[in-house]
N, C-alpha and C positions, 0 to 999 in steps of 0.2 A: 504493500500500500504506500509506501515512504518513497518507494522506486517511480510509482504510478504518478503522486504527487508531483516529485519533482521534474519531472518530464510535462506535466503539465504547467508547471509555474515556468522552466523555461521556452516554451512556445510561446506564453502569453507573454513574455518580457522580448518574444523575437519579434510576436506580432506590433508589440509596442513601440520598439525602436524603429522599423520601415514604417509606421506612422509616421515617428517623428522626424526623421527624414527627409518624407514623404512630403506632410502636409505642417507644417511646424519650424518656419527658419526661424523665427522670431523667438522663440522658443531655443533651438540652437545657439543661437547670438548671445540671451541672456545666459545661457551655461556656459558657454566659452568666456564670458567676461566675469563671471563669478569664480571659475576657475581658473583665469590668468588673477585676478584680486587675492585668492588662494594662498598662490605659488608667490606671487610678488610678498604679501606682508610676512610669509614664513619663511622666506631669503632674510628682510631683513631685520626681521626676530633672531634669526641665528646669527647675523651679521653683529646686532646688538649683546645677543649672548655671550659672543667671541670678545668684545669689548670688556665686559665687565667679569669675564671670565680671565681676561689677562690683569685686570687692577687687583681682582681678589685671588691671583698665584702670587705676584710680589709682595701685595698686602699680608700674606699668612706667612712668605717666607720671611718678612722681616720680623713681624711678629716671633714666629719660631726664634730667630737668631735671636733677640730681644731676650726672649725667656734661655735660651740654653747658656746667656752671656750671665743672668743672676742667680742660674743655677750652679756655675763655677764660684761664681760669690760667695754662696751659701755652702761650697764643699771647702773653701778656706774658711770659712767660722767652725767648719765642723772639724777641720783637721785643728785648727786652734784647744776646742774642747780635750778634742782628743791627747794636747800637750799636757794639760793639765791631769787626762786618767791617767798619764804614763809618769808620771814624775811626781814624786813628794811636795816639791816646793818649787813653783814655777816662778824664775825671778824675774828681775827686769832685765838683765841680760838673758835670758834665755827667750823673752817673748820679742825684742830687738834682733835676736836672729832670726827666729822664725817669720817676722815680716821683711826683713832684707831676704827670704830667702823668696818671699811673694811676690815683691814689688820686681824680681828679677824677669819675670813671665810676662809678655807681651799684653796677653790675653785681658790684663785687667785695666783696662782707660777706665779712667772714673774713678778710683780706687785711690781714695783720700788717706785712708789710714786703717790701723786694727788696733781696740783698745779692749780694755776688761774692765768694767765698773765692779767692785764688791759690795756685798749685801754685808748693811751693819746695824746688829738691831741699838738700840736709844741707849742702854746701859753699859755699852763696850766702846761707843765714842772716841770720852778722852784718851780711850787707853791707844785705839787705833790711829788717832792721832797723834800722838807722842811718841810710836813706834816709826810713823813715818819722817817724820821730823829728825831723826835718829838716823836713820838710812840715808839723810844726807839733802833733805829740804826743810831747812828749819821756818819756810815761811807757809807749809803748809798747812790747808784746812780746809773743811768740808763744806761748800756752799750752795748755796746761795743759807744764808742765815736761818735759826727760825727752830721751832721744837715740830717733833717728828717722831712717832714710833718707830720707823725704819728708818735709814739713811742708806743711799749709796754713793761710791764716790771713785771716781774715773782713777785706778794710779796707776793704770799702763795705759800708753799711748805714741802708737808709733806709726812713723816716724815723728822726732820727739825734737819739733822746730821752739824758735821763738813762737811763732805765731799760737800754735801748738800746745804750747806747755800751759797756758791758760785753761785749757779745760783740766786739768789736773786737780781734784777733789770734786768736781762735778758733779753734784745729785741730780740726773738725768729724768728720776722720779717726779720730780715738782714739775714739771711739763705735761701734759695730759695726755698727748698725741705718744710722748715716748714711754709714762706710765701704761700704759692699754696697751701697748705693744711687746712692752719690758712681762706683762700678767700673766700674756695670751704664751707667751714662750716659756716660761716660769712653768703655768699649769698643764698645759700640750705638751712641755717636752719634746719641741720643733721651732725650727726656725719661724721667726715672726718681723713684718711689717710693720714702720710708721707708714700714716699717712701722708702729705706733701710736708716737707718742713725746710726753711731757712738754711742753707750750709753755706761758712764762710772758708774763701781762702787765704793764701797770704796777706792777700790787702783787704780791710775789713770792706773796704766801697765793693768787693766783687761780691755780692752777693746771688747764686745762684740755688734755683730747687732740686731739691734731691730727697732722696730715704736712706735713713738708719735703718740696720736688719738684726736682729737680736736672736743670740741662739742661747740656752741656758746651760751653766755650769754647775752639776750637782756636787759634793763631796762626796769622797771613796768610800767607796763598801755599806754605803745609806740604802734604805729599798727606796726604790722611785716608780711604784709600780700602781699608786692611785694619788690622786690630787694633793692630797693633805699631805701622804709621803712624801711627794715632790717638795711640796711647800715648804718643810720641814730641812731636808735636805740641800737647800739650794745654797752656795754657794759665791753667786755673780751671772754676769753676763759676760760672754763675748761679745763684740759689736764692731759691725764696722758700717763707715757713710760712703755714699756719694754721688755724684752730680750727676742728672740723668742726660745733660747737653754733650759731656765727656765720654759716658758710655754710649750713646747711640753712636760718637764720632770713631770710636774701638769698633764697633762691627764691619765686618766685611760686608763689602759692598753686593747687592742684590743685582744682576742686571737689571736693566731700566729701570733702577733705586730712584733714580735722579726725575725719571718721568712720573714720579707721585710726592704731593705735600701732605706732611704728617702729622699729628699732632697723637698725646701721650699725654692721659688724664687719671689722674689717681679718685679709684671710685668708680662708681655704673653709671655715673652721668655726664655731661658735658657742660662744664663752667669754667670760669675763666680764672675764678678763684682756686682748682684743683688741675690745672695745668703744670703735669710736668716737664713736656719739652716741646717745641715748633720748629719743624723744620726750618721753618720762613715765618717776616714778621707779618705778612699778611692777615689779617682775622676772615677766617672762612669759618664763620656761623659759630654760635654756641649754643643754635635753640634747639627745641626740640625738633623739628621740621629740619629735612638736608636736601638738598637736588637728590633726583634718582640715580646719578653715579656716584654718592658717596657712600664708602664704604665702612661699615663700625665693626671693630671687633672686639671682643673682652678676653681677659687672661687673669688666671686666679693665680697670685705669685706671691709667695710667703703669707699668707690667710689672708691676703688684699687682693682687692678686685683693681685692674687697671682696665681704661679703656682706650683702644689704639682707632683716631679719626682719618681713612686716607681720603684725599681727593685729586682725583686725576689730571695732569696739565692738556687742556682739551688738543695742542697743537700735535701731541703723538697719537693720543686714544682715540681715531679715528676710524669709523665705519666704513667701509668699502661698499655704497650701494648702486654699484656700476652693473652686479646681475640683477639685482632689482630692478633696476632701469632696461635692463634689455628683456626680462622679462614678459614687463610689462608691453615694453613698445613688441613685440616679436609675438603675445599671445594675442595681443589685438588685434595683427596683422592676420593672425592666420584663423583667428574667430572671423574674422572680416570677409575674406577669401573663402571660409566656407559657407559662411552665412549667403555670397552671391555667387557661388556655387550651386548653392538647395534651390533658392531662388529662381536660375536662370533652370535647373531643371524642369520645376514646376513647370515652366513658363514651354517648354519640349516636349514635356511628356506625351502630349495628346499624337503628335506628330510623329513621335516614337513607340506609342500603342498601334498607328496605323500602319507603319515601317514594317511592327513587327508581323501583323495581321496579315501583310501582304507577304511575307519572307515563310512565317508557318504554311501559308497556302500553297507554298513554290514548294516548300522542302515534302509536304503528304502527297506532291505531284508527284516527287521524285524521289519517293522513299519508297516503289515497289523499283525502281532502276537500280538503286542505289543503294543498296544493302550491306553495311559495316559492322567486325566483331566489336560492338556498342560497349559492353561487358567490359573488355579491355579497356578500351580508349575511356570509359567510366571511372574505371581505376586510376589512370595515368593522369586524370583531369585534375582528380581527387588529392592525389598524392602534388603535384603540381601547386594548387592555392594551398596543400599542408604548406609546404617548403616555403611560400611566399607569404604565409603568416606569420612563420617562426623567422624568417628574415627580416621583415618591419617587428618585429619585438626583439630580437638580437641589435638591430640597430640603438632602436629606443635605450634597451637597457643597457648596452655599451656605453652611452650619453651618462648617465645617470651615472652609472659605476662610474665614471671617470673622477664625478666632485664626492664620492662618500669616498674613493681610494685617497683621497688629498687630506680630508678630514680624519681616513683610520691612521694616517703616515703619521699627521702632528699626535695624534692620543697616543698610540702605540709609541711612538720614539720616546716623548717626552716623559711616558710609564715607564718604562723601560730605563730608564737615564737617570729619572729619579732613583729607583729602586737600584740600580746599581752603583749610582756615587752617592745619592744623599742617605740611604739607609744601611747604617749601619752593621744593625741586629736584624738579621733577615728574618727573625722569631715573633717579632713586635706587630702591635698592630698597625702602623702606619705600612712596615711590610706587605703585611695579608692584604689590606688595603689597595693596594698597587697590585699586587699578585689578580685581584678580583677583577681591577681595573683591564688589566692586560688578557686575564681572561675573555674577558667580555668584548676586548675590540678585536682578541682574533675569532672570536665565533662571529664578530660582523664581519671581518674579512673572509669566512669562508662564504658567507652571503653573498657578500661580490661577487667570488668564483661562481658562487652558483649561479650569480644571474648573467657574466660573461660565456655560461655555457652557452647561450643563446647567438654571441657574438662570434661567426666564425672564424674571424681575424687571430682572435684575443689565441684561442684553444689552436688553430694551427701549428702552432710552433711550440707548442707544449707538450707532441706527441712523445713520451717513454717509451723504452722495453721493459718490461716489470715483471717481477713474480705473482700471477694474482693469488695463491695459496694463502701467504701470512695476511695478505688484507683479508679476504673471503672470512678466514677464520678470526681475524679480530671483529670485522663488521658484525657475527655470528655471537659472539661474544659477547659486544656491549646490545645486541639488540634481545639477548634470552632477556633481560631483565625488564624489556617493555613489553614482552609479549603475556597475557595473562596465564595462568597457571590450568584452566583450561582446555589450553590447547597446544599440544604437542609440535617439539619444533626439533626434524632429525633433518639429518647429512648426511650424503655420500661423495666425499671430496677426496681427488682421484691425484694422489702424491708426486705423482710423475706428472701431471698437467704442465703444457710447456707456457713458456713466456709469449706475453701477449702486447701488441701495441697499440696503447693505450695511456691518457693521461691518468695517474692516481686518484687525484680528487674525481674524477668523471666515471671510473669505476667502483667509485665508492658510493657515488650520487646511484648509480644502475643495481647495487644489491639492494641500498636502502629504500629505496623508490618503490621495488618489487617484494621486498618481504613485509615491507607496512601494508601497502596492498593488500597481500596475501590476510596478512594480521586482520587489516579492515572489513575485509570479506566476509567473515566468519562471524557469527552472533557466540557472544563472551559463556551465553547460557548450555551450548552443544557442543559437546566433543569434540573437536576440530584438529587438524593434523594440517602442519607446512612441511613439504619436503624441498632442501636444498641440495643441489646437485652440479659439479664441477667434473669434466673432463675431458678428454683430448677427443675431437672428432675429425675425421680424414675427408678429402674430397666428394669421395666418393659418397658416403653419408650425408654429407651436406646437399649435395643433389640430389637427393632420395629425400632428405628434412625439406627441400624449397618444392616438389613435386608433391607430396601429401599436403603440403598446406593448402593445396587448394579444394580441400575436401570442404565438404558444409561445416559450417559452425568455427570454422578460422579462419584465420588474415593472417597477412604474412607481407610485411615490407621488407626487403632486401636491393641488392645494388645491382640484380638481375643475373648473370649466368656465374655458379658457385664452382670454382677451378681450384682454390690452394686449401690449406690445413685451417682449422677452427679450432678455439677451446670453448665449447659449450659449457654456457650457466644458466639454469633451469630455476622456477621458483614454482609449487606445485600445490594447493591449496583445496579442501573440501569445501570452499564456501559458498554461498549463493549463486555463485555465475551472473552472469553475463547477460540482460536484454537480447533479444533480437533486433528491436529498437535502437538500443541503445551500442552496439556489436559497432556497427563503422564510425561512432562519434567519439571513441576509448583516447585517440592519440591528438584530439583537437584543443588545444590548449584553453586552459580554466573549464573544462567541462568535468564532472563529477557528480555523482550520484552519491555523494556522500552528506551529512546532515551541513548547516550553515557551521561552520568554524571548525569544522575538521576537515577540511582537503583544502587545497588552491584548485586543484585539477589540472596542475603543472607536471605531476610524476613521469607519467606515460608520454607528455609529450618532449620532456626534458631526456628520458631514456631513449625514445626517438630520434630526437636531434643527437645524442651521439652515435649512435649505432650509424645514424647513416654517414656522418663524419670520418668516422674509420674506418668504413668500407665493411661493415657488418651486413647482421640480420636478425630480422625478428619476426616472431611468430607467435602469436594469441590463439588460444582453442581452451572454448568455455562452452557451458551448456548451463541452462535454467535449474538450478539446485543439486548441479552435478561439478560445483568446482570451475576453478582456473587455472590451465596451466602455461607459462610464457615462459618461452625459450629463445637465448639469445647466444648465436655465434658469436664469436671476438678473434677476430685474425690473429694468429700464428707468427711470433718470430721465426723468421729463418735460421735453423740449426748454425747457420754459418755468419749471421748477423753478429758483429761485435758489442759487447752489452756497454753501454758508457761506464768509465770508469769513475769511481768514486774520487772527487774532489779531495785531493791532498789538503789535508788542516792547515793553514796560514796562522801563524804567530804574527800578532800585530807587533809590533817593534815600536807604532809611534811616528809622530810627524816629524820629530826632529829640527824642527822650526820652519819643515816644509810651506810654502804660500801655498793656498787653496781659493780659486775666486768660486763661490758660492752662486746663482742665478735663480729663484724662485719666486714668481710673482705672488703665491700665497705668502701673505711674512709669516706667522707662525709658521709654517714647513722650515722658512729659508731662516729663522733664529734658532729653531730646533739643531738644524743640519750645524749652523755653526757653532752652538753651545758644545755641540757631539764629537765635532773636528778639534775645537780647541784645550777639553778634556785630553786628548791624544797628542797633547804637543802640539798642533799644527796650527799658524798664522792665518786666520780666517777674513776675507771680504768678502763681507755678504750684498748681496743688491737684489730687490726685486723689483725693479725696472731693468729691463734686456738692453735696451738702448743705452742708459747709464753703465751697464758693466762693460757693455763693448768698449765704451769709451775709456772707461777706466784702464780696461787691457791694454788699446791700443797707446796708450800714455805711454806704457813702460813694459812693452809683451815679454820678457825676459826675467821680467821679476814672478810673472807666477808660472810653478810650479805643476799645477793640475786645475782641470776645471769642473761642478757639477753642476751641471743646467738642469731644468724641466724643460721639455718640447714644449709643451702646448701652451704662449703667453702673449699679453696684447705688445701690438708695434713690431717685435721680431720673434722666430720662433727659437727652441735652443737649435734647430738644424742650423737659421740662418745665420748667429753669430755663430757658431760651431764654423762653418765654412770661412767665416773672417777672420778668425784666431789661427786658424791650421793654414790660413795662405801667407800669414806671417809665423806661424809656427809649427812646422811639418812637422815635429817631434812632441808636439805639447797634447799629454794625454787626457780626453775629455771624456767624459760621462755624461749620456742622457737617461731623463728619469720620464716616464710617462704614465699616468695611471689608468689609458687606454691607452691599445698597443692598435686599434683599429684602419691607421691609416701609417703605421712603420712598419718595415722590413730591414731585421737587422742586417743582413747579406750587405743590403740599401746604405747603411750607416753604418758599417768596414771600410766599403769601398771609398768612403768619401776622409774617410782617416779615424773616427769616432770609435775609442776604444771598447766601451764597455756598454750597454743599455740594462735598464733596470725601469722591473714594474714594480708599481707604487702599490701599497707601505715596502719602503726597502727596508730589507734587514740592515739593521747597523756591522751588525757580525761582519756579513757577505761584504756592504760598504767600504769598510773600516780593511777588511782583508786586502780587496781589489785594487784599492787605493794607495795601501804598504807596498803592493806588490809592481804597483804603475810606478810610484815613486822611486821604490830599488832601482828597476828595472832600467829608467832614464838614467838613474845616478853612475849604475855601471856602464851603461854607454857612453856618459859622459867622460868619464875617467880613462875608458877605452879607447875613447878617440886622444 
């Protein structure tokens, strides 16, 4: 009934559309301009995305750098403590060396000083004052004045200036901002945050903001293992200051740092009173309200919330809405052109009913003279507008795959880049993160492939010799565990099966296509059995398999008379079978009998398109509640064909200070490509204007070293400067990138000098390899000559 149904919902959806066709341009027109409006605002949505997706990668990596700069902070107060577990009696020379041994490390700009405040309760005072006074400053004492159940009082402090030496007996307590902070470390037993506060340097006029960080000192062998204990226990603080203008000036620089203004607010709000540093003295907003490019982020560091404002300088962060524009002019055009197309039909038709009326009358003249095997030339008509539908959709989605191959190259590179220089601890979850990341763009790059099966450019020059046994058996593998437990899934795969030529992915797309099927066919509630079957079949056999298939109840497409070796793969199924109806519509693309959101109705016609690409065959024979069984030849390597050999491992060695000019009119690609060269050593000019790099080459063609363009860009293409660079520099080895290969031939781009071609996402690996080895390879020629 489900089968009946949808046989009837697709007629009425055929009858619908030669309606609208038919009698309906106005109608047409308004869909063509709704779906060029479509496509235009979802270009530059993503155009906009790509914007605020580059403010908020720099904005988090400074951030990151930000906090990983006060978490080195925070592990010198804690090696401080740590002086103190280790040692009886921590002096003042002992705590003057351990900060001459800090101040010696790069890493801390901002890093005013390291002191220890001691906790003194009210009736041991004088006595700790008269000790210090003893020790060699008789003018000391504990201030600011005034009675007090606790006191504390600064008497290490180093480096131990004039300027300096004033904080010495300091109750840091009588301040509020540094009491709450001095508490929160005390009873946590963790490092602790002030709020913004005042820090002077040598000259009292320099007054800049900054935070104190406090970490607590217990005494030896005390338990510190609940609040009160702590309490009991404590001993002092460690502490050190300092200026947050000094430490943002300490961080390493972010690329395009420079193209965002910052600001750095102590606390979850934005005020002017809680501002700890400004890039610039500009005031970009304190309200609540910000433009939609500004970007806010928070960071909880030492129990304070800070919050980081960036905002973008508008003269780099710029949208590219140049496909936007040609989308829009380019779908009107051809909304246009069909709208008076339908039109000028209408206006024919009646004149083309009469054309036709006289033409059926001549041909029932001449159809007792005239007698043709109908049958055949049926078939051959058939097969004919197939080829010619899968050709206008191989074009289409050639197009398309070209800008998501541009799009997988920057995710993928830039995943990939991170996760291998910026992390670390490949265990962590910023790791997994990126891991997921990268999973996820190669399951869309296998999308691609799939939809380039379409294109028969892309897949020509992809043809293999391969083993299909360890795929068959992997595919077999991962797919027992989608098939229900129902229904039985055996094999007969045949060990000696020879090598076949064939692309990997396009045989992988031909098992899985035909055992989902298989799977699909079968109701989850009945016993069901798929047999898979792999093995060698001879000529002979094959003419005997293309001669039965013309028996009732099969079809059989093949490339017409079967002469060499085969390896037969079979998929065999009890399921429902096959319509009579529905028997010649199996390999017409999006056609399915499947419920709405389980099938495309691409399978059969995607298995199609390759079989007749490698000079196969195939054969369908089903029957109405009797099963399906499709079997497909795959041409035979020649025993004597040489298998390509496996690609020798390249050790990348590095650029060596090598020049690379860079050419990609998408910039994310063309900043990606150069972050990734200059990682390797190698002196990178990036440009994406082709026009601007020519010129730059031609300034000084001697200074670079190798070149990697994209083919496909506005004003010139990479062929065209390719040809300018190689007629001034017959030796200079270039690289093109393309992410349709639909109108290159590499043979094409040898001849012309072009070393190496790559489709897009390029591996860095392969890149990086190609590139050590074009470099060598000049260098000892150079040497040689």
């Amino acid at each position: 009934m489900v089968l009946i149904k949808n046989i009837g919902m697709c007629n009425y959806f055929k009858r619908l559309f030669l309606a609208i066709v038919n009698w309906s341009p106005w109608f047409l027109l308004f869909i063509g301009f709704l779906i060029t409006s479509f496509l235009a605002f979802s270009f530059k949505s993503m155009e906009d995305a790509k914007v605020q997706n580059q403010v908020s990668f720099i904005g988090k990596q400074i951030q990151t750098n930000v906090e990983a700069c006060l978490d080195v902070h925070e592990e010198v107060l804690k090696g401080a403590v740590a002086l103190f577990e280790a040692s009886d009696n921590v002096d003042r020379q002992k705590w003057r060396s351990y900060t001459k041994q800090v101040k010696r490390d790069n890493n801390f700009k901002g890093f005013q000083g390291l002191g220890f405040a001691l906790l003194i309760p009210s009736d041991q005072l004088p006595a700790h004052i008269a000790e210090v006074r003893r020790a060699g400053f008789p003018d000391y004492n504990v201030w600011p004045n005034g009675t007090r159940d606790i006191y504390t009082s600064v008497i290490y402090w180093e480096p131990f200036e004039e300027h300096s030496s004033k904080a010495l007996g300091y109750d840091m307590r009588v301040e509020p901002e540094h009491q709450i902070a001095m508490e929160k470390a005390r009873d946590g037993n963790k490092a602790t945050f002030t709020g913004k506060v005042a820090l002077i340097s040598k000259s009292e006029q320099d007054v800049q903001p900054g935070v104190v960080i406090y970490v607590p000192v217990y005494r030896k062998n005390m338990p510190i293992d609940t609040v009160q204990q702590r309490r009991i226990a404590l001993l002092g603080w460690v502490y050190s200051s300092f200026r947050i203008k000094d430490l943002m000036q300490g961080i390493k620089l972010i690329p395009n740092q420079e193209n965002l203004r910052m600001k750095i607010f102590d606390g979850s709000g934005i005020a002017s009173s809680a501002l700890l540093y400004a890039s610039d003295e500009d005031d970009f907003s304190y309200g609540d309200k910000f433009p939609a490019d500004t970007l806010i982020l928070h960071s909880y560091i030492g129990e304070r919330e800070w919050t980081f404002q960036f905002f973008p300088i508008t003269e780099y962060f710029i949208s590219d809405y140049g496909k936007v524009a040609l989308i829009a002019v380019s779908g009107s055009i051809i909304t246009l052109l069909v709208f008076f197309l339908i039109y000028s039909y209408r206006n024919t038709q009646r004149n083309a009913e009469l054309i036709a009326d006289n033409l059926i009358a001549e041909l029932r003249q001449s159809e007792n003279r005239y007698h043709i095997a109908e049958t055949e030339f049926s078939k051959m008509q058939k097969q004919l507008q197939q080829a010619h539908k899968m050709e206008i959709l191989g074009q289409l989605t050639g197009g398309i795959a070209h800008d998501f191959n541009n799009i997988l190259a920057i995710m993928l590179g830039y995943s990939n880049l991170a996760l291998a220089r910026c992390v670390t601890d490949k265990e962590s979850t910023l790791a997994r993160h990126l891991e997921e990341t990268i999973k996820a763009g190669e399951r869309a790059r296998d999308l691609v492939s799939f939809m380039l099966t379409y294109s028969r450019a892309q897949t020509d020059n992809l043809v293999e010799v391969i083993d299909p046994l360890p795929l068959v058996k992997d595919a077999l593998k991962m797919l027992s565990v989608t098939i229900p437990s129902s229904i039985k899934l055996q094999s007969q795969i045949d060990t000696e099966a020879s090598y076949i030529r064939i692309n990997s992915v396009e045989l992988y797309q031909i098992i899985m296509n035909l055992i989902i099927n298989a799977r699909d066919s079968i109701e989850t509630d009945n016993n069901g059995c798929i047999d898979i079957r792999l093995s060698n079949s001879s000529s002979g056999e094959a003419e005997e398999f293309c001669t039965s298939c013309k028996q009732s109840k099969r079809i059989a497409l093949c490339r017409g008379k079967i002469s060499d070796n085969y390896v037969s793969f079979s998929v065999t199924d009890n399921g429902c079978g096959i319509s009579d109806d529905n028997f010649p519509l199996i390999f017409n693309p999006f056609f399915s009998t499947k419920d709405a959101g389980k099938g495309t109705g691409l399978g059969l016609s995607v298995v199609l398109s390759i079989v007749r690409r490698i000079n196969g065959c195939i054969v369908v024979d089903s029957h109405v509640g009797g099963g399906t069984k499709v079997q497909v030849l795959l041409p035979a390597a020649y025993d004597s064909l040489v298998l390509p050999a496996t690609a020798a491992s390249s050790t990348v060695s590095g650029g060596k200070g090598a020049r690379v000019l860079v050419v990609d009119d998408e910039i994310a690609l063309a900043h990606y490509l150069g972050d990734l060269l200059e990682g390797e050593d190698y002196v990178v000019d990036v440009y994406t204007d082709s026009v601007k790099a020519l010129n730059h080459f031609q300034a000084n063609p001697q200074r670079i070293d190798a070149v990697i363009a994209d083919q496909t860009m506005p004003n010139k293409s990479g062929i065209e400067i390719a040809g300018v660079m190689l007629a001034l520099r017959p030796d200079l080895p270039i690289f093109l990138c393309s992410g349709n290969s639909s109108a290159i031939n590499e043979n094409d781009l040898r001849s012309i000098g072009i070393r190496r071609f790559f489709y897009k996402p390029v591996s860095a690996t392969e890149l990086l390899a190609a590139l050590n080895e074009e470099i060598v390879h000049s260098a000892q020629a150079t040497f040689s000559a």
